[in-house]
C-alpha positions in Angstrom: 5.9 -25.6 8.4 2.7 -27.2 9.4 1.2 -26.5 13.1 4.7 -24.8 13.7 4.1 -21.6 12.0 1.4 -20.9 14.7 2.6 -23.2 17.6 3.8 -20.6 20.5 7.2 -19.8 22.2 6.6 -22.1 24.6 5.7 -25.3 22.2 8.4 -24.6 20.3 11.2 -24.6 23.3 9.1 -28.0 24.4 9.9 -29.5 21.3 13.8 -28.6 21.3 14.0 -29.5 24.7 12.1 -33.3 23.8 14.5 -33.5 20.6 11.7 -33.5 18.5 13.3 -30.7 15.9 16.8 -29.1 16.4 17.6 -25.3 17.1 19.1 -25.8 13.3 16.1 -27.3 11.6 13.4 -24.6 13.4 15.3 -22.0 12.2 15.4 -23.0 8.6 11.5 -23.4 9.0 11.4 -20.0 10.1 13.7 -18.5 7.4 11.4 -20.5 5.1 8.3 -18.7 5.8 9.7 -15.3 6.4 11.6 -16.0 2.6 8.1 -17.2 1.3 5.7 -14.4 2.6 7.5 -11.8 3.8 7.1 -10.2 0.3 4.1 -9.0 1.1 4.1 -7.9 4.3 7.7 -6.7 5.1 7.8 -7.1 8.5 11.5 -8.5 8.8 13.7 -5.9 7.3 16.7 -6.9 8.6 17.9 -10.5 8.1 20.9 -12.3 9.9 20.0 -15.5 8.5 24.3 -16.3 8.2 24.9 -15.3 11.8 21.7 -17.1 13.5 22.7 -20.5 11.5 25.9 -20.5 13.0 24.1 -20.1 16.4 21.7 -22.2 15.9 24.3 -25.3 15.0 26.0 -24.1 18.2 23.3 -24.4 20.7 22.5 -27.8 19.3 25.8 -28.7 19.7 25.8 -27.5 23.2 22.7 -29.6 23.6 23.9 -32.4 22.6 26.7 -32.1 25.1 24.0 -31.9 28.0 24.8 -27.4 28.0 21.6 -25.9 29.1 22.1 -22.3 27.8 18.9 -21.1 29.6 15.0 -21.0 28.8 15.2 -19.7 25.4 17.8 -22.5 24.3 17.9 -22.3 20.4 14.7 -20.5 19.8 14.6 -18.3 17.5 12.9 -14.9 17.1 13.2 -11.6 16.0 13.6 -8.0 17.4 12.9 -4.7 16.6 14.8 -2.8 14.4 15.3 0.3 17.2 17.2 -2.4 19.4 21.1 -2.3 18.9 22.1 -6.2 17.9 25.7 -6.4 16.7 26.6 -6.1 12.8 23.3 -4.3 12.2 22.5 -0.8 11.2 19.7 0.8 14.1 18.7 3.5 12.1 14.7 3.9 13.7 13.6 4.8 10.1 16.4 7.8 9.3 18.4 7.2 6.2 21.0 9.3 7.6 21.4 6.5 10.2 21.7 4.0 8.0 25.4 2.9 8.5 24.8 3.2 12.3 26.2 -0.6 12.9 26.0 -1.7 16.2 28.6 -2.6 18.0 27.3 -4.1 21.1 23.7 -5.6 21.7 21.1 -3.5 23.6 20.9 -4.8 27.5 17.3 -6.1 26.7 19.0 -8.2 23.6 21.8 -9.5 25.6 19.4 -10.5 27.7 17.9 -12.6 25.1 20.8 -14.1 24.3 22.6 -14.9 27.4 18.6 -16.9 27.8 20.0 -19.2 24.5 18.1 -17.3 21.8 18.9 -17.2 18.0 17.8 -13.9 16.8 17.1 -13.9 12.3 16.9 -10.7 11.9 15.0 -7.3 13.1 11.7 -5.9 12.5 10.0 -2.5 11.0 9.3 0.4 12.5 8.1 4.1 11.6 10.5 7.1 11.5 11.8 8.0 14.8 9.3 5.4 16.1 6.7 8.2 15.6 3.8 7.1 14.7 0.9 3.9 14.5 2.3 2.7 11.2 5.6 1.5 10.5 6.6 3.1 7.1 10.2 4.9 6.3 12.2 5.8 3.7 15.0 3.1 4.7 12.5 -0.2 4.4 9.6 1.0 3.2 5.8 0.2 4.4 5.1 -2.8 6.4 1.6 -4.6 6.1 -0.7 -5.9 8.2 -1.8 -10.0 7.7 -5.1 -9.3 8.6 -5.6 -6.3 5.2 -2.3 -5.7 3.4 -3.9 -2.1 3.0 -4.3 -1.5 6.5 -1.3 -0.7 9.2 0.0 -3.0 11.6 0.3 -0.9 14.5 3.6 1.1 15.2 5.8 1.7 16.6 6.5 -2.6 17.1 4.7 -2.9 14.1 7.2 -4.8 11.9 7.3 -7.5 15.3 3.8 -7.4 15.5 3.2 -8.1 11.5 6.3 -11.0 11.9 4.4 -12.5 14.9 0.7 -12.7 12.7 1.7 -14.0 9.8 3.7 -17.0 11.7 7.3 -15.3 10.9 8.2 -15.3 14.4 7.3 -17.2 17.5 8.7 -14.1 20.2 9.8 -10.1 19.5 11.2 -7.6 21.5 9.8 -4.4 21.4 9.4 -0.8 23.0 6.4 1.4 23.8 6.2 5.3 24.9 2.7 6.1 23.0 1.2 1.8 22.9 4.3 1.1 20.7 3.6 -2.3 21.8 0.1 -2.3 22.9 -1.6 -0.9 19.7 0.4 -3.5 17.7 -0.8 -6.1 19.4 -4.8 -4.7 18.7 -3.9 -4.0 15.2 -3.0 -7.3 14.1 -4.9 -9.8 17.3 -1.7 -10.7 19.2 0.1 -9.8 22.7 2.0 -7.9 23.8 3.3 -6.4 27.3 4.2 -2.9 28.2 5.5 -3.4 31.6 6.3 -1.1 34.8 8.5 1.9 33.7 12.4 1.0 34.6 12.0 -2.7 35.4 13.6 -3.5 31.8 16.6 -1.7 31.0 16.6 0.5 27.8 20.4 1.1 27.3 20.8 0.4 23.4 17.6 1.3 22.3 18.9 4.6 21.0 20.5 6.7 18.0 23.9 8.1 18.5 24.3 11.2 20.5 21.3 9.8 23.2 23.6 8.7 26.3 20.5 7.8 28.3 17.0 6.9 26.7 16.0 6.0 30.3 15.6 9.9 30.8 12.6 9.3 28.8 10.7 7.9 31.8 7.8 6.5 30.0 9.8 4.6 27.7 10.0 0.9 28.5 10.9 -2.2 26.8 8.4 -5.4 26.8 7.6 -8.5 24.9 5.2 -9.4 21.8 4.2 -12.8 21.3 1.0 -15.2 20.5 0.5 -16.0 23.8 0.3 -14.8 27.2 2.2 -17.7 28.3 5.0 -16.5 26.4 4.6 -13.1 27.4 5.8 -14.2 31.0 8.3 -16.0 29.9 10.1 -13.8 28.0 9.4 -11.6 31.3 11.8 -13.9 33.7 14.5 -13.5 31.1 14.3 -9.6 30.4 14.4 -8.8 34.3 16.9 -10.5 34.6 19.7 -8.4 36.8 23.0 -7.5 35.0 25.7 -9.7 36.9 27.9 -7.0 37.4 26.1 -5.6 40.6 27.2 -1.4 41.8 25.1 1.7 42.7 24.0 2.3 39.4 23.5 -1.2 38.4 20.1 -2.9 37.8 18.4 -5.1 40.6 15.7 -8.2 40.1 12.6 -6.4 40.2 10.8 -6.3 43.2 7.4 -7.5 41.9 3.9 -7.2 43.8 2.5 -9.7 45.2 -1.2 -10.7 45.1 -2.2 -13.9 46.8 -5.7 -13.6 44.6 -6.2 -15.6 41.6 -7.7 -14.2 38.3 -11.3 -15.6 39.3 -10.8 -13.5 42.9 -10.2 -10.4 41.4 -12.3 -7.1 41.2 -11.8 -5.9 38.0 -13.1 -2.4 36.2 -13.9 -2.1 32.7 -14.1 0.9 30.8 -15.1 1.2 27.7 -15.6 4.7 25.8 -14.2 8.2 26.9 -15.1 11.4 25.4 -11.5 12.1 25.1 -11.1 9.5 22.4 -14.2 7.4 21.4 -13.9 4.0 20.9 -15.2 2.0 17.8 -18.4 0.1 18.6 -16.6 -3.3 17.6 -14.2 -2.4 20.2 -16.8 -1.7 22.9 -18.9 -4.5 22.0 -15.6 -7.2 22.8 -15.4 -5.4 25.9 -18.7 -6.1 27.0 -18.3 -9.8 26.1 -15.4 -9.8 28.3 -17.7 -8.4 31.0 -20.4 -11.0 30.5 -17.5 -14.1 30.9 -15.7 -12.5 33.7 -19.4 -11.8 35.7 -20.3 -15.4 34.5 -17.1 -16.8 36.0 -17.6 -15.0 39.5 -15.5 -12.0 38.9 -16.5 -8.8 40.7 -16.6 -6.2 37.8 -16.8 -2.7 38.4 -18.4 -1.0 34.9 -17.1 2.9 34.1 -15.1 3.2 37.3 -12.5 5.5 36.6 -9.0 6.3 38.2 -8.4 10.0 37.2 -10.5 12.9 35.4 -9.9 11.6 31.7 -9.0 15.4 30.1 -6.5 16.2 33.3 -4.7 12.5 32.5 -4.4 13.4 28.4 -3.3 17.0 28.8 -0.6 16.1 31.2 0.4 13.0 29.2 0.2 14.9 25.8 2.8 17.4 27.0 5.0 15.2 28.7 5.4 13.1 25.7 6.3 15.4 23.7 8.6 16.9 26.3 10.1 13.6 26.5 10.5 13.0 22.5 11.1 16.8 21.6 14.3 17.0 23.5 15.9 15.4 20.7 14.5 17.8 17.9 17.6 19.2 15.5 17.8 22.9 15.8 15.4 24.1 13.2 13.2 22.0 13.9 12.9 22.8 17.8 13.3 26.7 16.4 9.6 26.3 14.3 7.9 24.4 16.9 8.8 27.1 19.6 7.8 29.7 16.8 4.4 28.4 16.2 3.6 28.0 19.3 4.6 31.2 20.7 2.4 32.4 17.7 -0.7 29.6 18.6 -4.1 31.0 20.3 -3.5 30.1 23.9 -7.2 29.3 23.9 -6.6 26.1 21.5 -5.6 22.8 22.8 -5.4 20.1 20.2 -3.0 17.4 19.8 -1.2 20.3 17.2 -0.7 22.6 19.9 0.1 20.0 22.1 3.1 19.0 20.1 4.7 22.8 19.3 4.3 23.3 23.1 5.4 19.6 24.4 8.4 20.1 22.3 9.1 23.3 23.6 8.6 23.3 27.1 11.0 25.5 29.7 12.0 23.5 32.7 9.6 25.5 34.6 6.6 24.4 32.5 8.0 20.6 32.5 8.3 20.8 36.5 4.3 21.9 36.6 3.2 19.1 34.0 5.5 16.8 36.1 3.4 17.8 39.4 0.5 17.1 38.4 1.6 14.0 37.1 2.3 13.1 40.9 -0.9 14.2 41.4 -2.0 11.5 38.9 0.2 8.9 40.2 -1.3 9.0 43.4 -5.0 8.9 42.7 -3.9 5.8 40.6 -2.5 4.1 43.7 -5.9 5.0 45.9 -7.8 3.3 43.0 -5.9 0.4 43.4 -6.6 -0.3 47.0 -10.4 -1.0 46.1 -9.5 -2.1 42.4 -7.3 -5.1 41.4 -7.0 -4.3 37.3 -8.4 -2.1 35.1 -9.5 -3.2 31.5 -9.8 -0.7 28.8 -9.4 0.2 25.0 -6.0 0.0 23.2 -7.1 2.5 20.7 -10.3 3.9 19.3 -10.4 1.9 16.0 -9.5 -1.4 14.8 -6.5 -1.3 12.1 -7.0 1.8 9.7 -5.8 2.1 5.8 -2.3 3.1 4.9 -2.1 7.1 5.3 1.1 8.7 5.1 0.1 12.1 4.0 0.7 15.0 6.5 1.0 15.6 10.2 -0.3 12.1 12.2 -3.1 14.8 13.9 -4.4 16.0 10.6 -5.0 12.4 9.4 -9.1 11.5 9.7 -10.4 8.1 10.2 -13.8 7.0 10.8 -14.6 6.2 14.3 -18.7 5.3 14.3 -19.0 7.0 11.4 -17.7 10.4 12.9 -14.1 11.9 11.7 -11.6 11.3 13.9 -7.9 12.5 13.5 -5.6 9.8 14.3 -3.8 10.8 17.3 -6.9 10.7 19.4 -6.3 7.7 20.3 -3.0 8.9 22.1 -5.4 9.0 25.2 -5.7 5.6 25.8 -1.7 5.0 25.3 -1.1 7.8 28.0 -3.7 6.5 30.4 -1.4 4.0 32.2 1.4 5.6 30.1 1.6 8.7 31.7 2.4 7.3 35.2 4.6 4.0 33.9 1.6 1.4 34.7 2.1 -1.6 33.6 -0.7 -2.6 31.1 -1.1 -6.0 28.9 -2.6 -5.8 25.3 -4.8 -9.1 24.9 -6.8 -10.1 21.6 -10.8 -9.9 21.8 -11.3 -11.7 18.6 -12.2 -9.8 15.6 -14.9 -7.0 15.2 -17.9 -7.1 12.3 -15.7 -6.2 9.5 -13.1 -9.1 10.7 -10.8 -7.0 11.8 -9.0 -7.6 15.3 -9.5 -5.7 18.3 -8.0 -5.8 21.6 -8.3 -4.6 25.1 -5.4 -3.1 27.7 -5.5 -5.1 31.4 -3.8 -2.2 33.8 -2.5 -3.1 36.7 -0.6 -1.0 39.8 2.9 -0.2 39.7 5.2 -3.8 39.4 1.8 -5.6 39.9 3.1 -6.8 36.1 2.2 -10.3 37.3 -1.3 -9.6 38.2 -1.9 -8.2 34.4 0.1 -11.4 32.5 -2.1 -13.9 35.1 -5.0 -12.5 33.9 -4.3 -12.3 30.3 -3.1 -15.9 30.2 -6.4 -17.1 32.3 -8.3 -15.5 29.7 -6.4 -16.9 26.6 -7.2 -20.2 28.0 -10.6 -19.7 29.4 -12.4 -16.9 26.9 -10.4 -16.3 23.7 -6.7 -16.8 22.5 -4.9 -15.4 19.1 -6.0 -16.6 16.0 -4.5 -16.7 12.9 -5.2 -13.7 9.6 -7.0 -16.3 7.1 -5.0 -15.7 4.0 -1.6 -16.5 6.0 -3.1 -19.7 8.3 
């Protein structure tokens, strides 16, 4: 494939548009590598190679008639496996959902395709998209490119695996708990979790869900391997529905901010006791605030929004208000059970899940007020504070480990044992209050691993964040390639 295995979104659409390659022959490029590699990684579980040709031949054709099918004209890409795309099985890792064929594309995929693109196939994800690995009894474990024993993130990590190893020039995915964001760390690409409801999530959801936009921190967002492409595939999935009533989706109404990157003030953050970050992560972060002071930028070191405990708590519980709903009866029956039987006076991530899950409406309504409380000392921050840079995670990528509950599972965070879902804090900080927050790639840490960083930016201020993460790609540091797949 040559320089196109790594070339971005946006070289590739050049090059269709210039008649350098067709829709037809980029595709079969693409098939190519995914046929040749994807052995190892299993990223692309479920391929619509049949279907995409026959697109593919059409959009040249419409091409070559002068048709201009929109800004994704014959590219192709991939999307996660949790998105509905017609003739495929959405199953979200459940083998009893395996026959689940789709019908009717997801709004977000519709979206894609009314913008002229030719989706191959869909990408890995955990069970019930439930956890920072993408394993499941349906397709099995996905890899990461950068350590094929290591995880690629979860719960986009399938689309961010595709996206590393050169599989994929563009992906679609979802994020509740940095489904997109810790992806993109894990394996050193982008990736955009944008303001909560500003991409529609009808059809990202099993049977029996009538409206996964009651999970309202749920979004839908882009991954790619650049920022550039992050905003592109922005325009197309805000898109308004053309069918216009009271219930129907409106262009959203973005923020404006007359300031350029350079003019910004910008905070950095870059440890919390709630969730201790790896000193390869820290140390990118305060290489990012040597460029950004060297450049002019005002930069605000360990000024924080909210009291750090207060945001996890609150974020912790709604989650897994938000996620628990949907627990089958014995399940929900053994989570109210042990934690009616739990020592009030413990308050780990174990706890938090029995009594997430379990919530009355009473309990949810006082988690959900001092989440307003939350919201709005977030907005006061932002009238003194343009973006807020932090962590993704604690750690860069961490070995396989499917043994267990996600909280029991240890890894070594500066040498201290760390269970897993500590890093849950840094997904909820924005999270919790449906920030918008871009996931950038920092280069890689002292044991070559990528890490990444988070740019947070106020509510529909999703602009600001991608402006900033595409002055830094070009400025300060891009994505680069795993070696053994370059």
């Amino acid at each position: 494939m040559g320089d196109l295995n790594y070339s971005t979104a946006t070289e590739q659409l050049q090059r269709l548009s210039r008649g350098e390659i067709t829709s037809a022959q980029l595709l079969e490029r693409h098939i190519e590598r995914v046929e040749q590699i994807d052995g190892r990684i299993n990223a692309v579980v479920v391929r619509t190679f049949d279907a995409a040709r026959k697109r593919a031949a059409a959009a040249d054709a419409a091409r070559q008639r002068g048709d201009n099918w929109g800004p994704l004209h014959g590219l192709p890409m991939t999307v996660k496996e949790s998105f509905d795309l017609p003739g495929t099985p959405t199953c979200w890792g459940f083998p009893q959902y395996r026959e689940n064929i789709a019908r009717q594309p997801a709004v977000a995929v519709q979206r894609l395709l009314d913008a002229g693109a030719v989706l191959f196939g869909k990408t890995n994800v955990p069970v019930a998209l439930g956890d920072w690995q993408s394993f499941n009894p349906v397709y099995g474990t996905t890899h990461n490119p950068w350590d094929l024993t290591r995880t690629p993130g979860g719960s986009s990590g399938g689309a961010s695996a595709a996206l590393a190893a050169g599989m994929t020039p563009l992906e679609l995915g979802s994020d509740i708990g940095a489904s997109i964001r810790n992806p993109a760390h894990y394996c050193g690409v982008y990736g955009h979790k944008p303001t909560w409801g500003v991409v529609p999530m009808a059809g990202h959801q099993l049977p029996g869900v009538r409206c996964i936009d009651s999970l309202d921190i749920a979004v839908a967002g882009p991954l790619a391997r650049s920022a550039l492409d992050l905003q592109l595939a922005m325009r197309v999935l805000t898109t308004p529905l053309q069918q216009f009533g009271p219930l129907g989706w409106t262009p959203a109404q973005w923020r404006t901010s007359h300031k350029t990157p350079q003019q910004c003030r910008v905070a950095i953050v870059y440890d919390d006791a709630e969730a201790r970050v790896d000193h390869g992560i820290q140390n990118g972060l305060h290489e990012l605030a040597d460029f950004l002071r060297a450049e002019g930028v005002t930069v605000l070191d360990d000024h924080r929004p909210v009291d750090s405990a207060q945001s996890h708590r609150v974020y912790s519980h709604l989650l897994r208000a938000a996620t628990g709903a949907w627990l089958d009866d014995a399940t929900y029956a053994r989570f109210q059970a042990l934690s009616q039987a739990s020592d009030p006076a413990l308050d780990t991530m174990r706890e938090r899940v029995w009594r997430g899950s379990t919530l009355t409406h009473r309990e949810w309504v006082e988690f959900d007020q001092q989440r307003a409380v939350l919201r709005q000392q977030w907005r006061t921050y932002f009238e003194s504070v343009d973006l807020l840079i932090t962590p993704v995670a604690t750690s860069p990528a961490f070995l396989h480990n499917q043994q267990g509950e996600r909280w029991e599972r240890m890894l070594k965070v500066n040498g201290q044992d760390q269970p897993h879902t500590d890093s849950l804090f840094w997904a909820g900080y924005p999270g919790v209050v449906g920030l918008p927050a871009t996931a950038i790639p920092m280069g890689q840490g002292p044991d070559g691993l990528p890490v990444g960083a988070q740019i947070i930016g106020d509510s529909f201020a999703d602009p600001l964040c991608l402006q900033m993460a595409q002055w830094l790609e070009t400025a300060w540091r891009g994505f680069t390639p795993p070696p053994d797949f370059s």
